[in-house]
mmCIF file of the C-alpha atoms, coordinates in Angstrom:
data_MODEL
# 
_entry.id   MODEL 
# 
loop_
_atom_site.group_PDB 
_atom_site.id 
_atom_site.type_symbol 
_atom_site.label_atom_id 
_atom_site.label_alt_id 
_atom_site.label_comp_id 
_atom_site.label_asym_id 
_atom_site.label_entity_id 
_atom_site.label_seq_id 
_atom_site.pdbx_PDB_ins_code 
_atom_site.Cartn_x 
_atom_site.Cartn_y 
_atom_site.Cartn_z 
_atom_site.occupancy 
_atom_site.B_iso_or_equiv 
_atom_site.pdbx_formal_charge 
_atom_site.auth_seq_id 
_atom_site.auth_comp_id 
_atom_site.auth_asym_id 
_atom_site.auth_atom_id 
_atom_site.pdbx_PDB_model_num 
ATOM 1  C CA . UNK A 1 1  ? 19.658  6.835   -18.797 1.00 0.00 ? 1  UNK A CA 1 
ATOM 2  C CA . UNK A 1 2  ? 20.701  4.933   -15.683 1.00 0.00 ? 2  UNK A CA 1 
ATOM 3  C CA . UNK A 1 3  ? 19.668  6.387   -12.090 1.00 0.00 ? 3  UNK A CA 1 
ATOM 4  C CA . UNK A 1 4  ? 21.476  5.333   -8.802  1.00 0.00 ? 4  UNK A CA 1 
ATOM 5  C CA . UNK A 1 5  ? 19.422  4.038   -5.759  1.00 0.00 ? 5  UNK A CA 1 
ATOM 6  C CA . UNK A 1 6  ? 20.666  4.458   -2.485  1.00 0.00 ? 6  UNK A CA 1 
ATOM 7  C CA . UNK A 1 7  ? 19.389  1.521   -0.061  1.00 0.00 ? 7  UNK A CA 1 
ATOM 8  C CA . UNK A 1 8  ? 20.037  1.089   3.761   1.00 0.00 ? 8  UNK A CA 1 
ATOM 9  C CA . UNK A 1 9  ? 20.096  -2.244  5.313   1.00 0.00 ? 9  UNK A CA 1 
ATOM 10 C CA . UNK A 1 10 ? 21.083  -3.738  8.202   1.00 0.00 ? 10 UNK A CA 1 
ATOM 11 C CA . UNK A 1 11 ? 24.352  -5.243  7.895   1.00 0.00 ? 11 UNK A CA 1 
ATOM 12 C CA . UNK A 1 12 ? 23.072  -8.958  8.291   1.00 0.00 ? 12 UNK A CA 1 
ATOM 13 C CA . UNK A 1 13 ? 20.700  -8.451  5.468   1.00 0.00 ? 13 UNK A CA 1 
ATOM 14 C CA . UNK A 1 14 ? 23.502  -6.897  3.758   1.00 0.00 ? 14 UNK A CA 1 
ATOM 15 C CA . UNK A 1 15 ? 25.371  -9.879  4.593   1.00 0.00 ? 15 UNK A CA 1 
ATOM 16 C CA . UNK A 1 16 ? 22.705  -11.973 3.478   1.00 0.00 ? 16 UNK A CA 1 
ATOM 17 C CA . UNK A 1 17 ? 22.031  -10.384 0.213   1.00 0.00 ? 17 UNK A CA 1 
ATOM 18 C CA . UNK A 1 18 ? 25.628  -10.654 -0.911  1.00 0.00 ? 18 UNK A CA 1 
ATOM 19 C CA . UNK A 1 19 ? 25.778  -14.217 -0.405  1.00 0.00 ? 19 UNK A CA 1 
ATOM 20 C CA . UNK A 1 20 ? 22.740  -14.977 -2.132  1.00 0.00 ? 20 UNK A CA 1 
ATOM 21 C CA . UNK A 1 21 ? 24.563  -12.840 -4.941  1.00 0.00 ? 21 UNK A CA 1 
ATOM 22 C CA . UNK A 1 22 ? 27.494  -15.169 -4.626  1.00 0.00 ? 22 UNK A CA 1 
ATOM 23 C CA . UNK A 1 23 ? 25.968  -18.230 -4.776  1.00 0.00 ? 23 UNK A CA 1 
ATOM 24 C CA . UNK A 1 24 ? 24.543  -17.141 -8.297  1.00 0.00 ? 24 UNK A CA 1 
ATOM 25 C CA . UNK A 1 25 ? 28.064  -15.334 -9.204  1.00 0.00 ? 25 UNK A CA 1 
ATOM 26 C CA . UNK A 1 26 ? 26.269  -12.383 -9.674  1.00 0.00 ? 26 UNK A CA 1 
ATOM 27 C CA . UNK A 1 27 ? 27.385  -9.097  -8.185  1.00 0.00 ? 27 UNK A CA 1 
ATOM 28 C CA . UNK A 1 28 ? 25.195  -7.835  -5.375  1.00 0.00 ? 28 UNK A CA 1 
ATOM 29 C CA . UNK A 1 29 ? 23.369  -4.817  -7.626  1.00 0.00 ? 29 UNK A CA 1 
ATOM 30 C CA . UNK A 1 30 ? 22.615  -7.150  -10.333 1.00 0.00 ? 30 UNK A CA 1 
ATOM 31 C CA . UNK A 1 31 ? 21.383  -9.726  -7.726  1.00 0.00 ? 31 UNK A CA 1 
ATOM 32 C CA . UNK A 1 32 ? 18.815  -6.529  -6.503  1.00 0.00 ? 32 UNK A CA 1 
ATOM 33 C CA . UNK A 1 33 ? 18.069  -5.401  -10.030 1.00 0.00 ? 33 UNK A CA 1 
ATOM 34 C CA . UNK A 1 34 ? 16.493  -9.106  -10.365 1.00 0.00 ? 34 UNK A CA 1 
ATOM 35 C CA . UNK A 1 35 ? 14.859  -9.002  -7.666  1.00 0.00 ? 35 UNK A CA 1 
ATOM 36 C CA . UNK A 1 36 ? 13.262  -5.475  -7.466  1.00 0.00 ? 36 UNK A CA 1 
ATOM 37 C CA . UNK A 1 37 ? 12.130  -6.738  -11.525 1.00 0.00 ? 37 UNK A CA 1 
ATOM 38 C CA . UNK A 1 38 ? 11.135  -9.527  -10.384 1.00 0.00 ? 38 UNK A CA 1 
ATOM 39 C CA . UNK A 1 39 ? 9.095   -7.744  -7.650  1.00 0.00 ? 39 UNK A CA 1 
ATOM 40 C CA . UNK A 1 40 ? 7.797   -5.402  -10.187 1.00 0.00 ? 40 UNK A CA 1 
ATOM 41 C CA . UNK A 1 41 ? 6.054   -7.886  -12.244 1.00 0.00 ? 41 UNK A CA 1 
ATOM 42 C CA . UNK A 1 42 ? 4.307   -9.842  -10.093 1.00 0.00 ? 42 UNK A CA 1 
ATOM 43 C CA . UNK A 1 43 ? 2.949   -6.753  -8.531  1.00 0.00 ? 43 UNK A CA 1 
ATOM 44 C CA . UNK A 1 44 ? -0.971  -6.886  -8.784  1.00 0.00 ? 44 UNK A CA 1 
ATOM 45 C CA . UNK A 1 45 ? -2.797  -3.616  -9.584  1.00 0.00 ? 45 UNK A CA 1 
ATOM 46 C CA . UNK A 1 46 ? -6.470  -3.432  -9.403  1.00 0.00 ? 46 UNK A CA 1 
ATOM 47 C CA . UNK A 1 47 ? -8.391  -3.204  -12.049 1.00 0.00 ? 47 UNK A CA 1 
ATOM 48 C CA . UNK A 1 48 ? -9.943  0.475   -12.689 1.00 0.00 ? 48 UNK A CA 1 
ATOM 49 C CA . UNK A 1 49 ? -12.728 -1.334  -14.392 1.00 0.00 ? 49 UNK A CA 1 
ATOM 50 C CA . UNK A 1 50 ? -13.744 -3.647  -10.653 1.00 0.00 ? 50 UNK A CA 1 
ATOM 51 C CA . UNK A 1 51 ? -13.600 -0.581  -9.136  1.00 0.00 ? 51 UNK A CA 1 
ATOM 52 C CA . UNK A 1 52 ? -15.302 1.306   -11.048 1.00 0.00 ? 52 UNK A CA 1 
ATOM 53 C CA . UNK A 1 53 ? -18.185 -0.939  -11.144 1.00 0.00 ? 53 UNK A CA 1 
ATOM 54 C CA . UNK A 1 54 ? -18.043 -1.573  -7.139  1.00 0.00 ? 54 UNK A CA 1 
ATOM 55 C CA . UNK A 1 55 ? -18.243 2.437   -6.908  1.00 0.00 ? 55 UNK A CA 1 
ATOM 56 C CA . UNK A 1 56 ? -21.352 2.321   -9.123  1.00 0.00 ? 56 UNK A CA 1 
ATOM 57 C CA . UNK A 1 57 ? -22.942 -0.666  -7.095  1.00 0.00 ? 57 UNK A CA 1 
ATOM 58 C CA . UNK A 1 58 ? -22.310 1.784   -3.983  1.00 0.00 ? 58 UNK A CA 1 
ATOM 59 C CA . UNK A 1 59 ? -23.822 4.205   -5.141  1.00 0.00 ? 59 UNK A CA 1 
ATOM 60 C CA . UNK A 1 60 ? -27.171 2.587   -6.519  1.00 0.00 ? 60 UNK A CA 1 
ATOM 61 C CA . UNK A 1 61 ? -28.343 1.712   -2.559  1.00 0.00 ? 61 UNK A CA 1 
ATOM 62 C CA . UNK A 1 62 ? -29.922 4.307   -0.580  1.00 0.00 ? 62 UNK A CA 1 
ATOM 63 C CA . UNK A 1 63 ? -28.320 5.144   2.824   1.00 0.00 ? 63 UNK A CA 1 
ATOM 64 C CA . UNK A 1 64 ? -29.063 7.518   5.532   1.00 0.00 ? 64 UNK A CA 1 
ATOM 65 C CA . UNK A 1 65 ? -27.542 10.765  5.184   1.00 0.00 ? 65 UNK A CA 1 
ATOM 66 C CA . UNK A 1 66 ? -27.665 13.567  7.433   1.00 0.00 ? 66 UNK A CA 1 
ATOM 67 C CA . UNK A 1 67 ? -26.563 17.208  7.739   1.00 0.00 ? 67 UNK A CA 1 
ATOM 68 C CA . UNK A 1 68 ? -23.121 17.738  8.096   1.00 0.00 ? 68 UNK A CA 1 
ATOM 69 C CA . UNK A 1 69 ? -23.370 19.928  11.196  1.00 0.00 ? 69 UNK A CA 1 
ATOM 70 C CA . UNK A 1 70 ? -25.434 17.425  13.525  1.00 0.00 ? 70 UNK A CA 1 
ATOM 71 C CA . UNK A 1 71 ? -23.445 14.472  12.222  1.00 0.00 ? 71 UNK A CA 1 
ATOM 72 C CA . UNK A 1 72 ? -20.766 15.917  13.660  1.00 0.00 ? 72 UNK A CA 1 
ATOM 73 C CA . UNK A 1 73 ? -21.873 16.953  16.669  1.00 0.00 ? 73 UNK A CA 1 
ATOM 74 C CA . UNK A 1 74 ? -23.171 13.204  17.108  1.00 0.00 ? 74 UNK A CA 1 
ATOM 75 C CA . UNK A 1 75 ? -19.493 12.392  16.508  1.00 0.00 ? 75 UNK A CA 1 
ATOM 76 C CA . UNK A 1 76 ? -17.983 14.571  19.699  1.00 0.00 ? 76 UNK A CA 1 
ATOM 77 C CA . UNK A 1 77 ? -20.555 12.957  21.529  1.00 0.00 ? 77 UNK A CA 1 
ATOM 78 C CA . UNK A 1 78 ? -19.630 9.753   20.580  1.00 0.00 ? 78 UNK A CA 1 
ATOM 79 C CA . UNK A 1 79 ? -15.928 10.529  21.896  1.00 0.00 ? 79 UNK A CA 1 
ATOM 80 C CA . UNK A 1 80 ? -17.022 12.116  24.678  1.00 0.00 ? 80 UNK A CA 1 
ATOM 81 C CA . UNK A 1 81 ? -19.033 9.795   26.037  1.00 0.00 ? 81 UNK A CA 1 
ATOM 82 C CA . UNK A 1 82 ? -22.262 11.305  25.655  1.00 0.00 ? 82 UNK A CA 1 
ATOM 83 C CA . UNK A 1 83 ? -25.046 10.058  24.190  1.00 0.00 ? 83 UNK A CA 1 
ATOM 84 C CA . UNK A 1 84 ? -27.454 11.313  22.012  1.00 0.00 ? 84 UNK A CA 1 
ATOM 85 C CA . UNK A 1 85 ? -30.863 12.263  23.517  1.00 0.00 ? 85 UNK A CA 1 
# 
């Protein structure tokens, strides 16, 4: 099953789309379809397994934690101006 895409551009890139079509005699949806593929594959993902391990690294080191409620209050102050005491 086919879907239609509807894509706004500015009528130079328009303009310059359809003449890159031309030059390859292709029409100017096949000349997108190509390219959005194209743009598909070389589309890097991470890897669920780096980050999975970088999550587990983070979490192995011991950092300062604090309540909730004076953290926060230490974060007004901070856009306030004041400082802590």
């Amino acid at each position: 099953m086919t879907k239609r895409l509807q894509v706004l551009l500015e009528d130079d890139e328009l303009a310059e789309i359809q003449e890159l079509a031309r030059r390859r005699r292709q029409t100017t949806a096949a000349w997108v379809r190509e390219a959005l593929r194209k743009a598909r594959e070389e589309t890097v993902y991470p890897d669920a397994i780096r980050k999975l391990r970088a999550v587990r690294e983070a979490s192995s080191f011991s950092y300062p934690v604090a309540d909730i409620e004076p953290m926060l209050g230490e974060i007004e102050m901070g856009y306030s101006g004041e400082l802590p005491t």
